[in-house]
N, C-alpha and C positions, 0 to 999 in steps of 0.2 A: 143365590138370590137373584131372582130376574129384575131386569132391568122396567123400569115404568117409562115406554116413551114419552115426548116431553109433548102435549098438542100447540103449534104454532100459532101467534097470535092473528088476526085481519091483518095489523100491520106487518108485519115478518113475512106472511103469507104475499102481500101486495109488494112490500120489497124485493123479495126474491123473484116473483113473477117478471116486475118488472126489471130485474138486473140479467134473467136469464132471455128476454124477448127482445131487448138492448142486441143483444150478442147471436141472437137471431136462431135461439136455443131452443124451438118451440116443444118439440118431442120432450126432450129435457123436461121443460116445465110443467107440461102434463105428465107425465111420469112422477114427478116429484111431486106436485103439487095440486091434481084433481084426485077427486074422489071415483071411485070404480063405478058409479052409476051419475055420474057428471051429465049432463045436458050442455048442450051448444045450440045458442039461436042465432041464424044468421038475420036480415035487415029484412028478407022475399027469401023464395026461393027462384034458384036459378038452374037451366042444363045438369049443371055439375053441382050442384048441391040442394041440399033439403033445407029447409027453411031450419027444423030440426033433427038434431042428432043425437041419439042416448048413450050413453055409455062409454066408459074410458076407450075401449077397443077403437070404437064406431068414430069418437073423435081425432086417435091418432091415426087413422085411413084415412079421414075427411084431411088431415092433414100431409099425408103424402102425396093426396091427388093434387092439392093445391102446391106444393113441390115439384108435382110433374108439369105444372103447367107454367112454371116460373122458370123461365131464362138466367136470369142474373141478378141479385138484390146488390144493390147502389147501396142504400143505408135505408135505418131501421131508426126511428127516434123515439121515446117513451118521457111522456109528459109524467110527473111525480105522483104517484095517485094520492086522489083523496080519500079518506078512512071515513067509512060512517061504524055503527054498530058490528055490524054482521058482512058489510058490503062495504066494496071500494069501487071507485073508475079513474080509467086513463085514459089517455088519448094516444093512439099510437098511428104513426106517420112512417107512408114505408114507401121508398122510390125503388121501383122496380120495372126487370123487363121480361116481358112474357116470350114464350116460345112465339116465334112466329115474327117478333118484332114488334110489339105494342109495347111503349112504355107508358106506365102507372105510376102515378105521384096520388096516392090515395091517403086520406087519415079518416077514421075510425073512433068512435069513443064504446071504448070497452069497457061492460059494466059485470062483474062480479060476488056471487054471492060465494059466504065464507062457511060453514058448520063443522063443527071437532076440529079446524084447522087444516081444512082440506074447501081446496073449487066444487063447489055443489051444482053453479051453473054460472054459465060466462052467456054473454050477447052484448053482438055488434051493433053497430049504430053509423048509418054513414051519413 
């Protein structure tokens, strides 16, 4: 008899996110927790990034270039998200040092949409 996976609620889903971005887990949480055709909007675009990004793959590349450009992360802090319907946001605060010597004391309010219990699309906010 097969098993029925179980679909994750907003909340579970917002929990998790935020306990694995806590611990500075990102690959992790997209793995777990985006959908295969996810979207990521950043605030602009910039040199090194697209304003946006499609797909689980495309996200976890956008995520190792921003790795390659990061020296040292100091700490990582995640404000408790708020649950709406379908959506949540948090605020996430992250002191870090870039290659090169620039240190970054940046926060973020990251917003969230949820469908089948999977990330459909994330956007930044600075």
């Amino acid at each position: 008899m097969a098993t029925q996976e179980m679909t994750m609620t907003v909340q579970e889903v917002a929990s998790r996110l935020a306990e694995l971005c806590e611990e500075g887990k990102f690959e992790t949480a997209q793995r777990e927790l985006f959908s295969d055709d996810a979207i990521s909007i950043e605030p602009h675009s910039t040199p090194e990034f697209e304003k946006e990004t499609r797909g689980l793959g495309a996200i976890i590349q956008k995520g190792h270039k921003w790795d390659a450009m990061v020296e040292k992360t100091n700490s990582i802090k995640v404000s408790k998200p708020l649950i709406g319907m379908n959506s949540f946001a948090m605020t996430m605060k992250m002191d870090i040092e870039m290659k090169g010597g620039r240190k970054m004391d940046m926060t973020e309010l990251c917003v969230y949409t949820v469908k089948d219990g999977k990330i459909v699309a994330e956007q930044f906010f600075m």
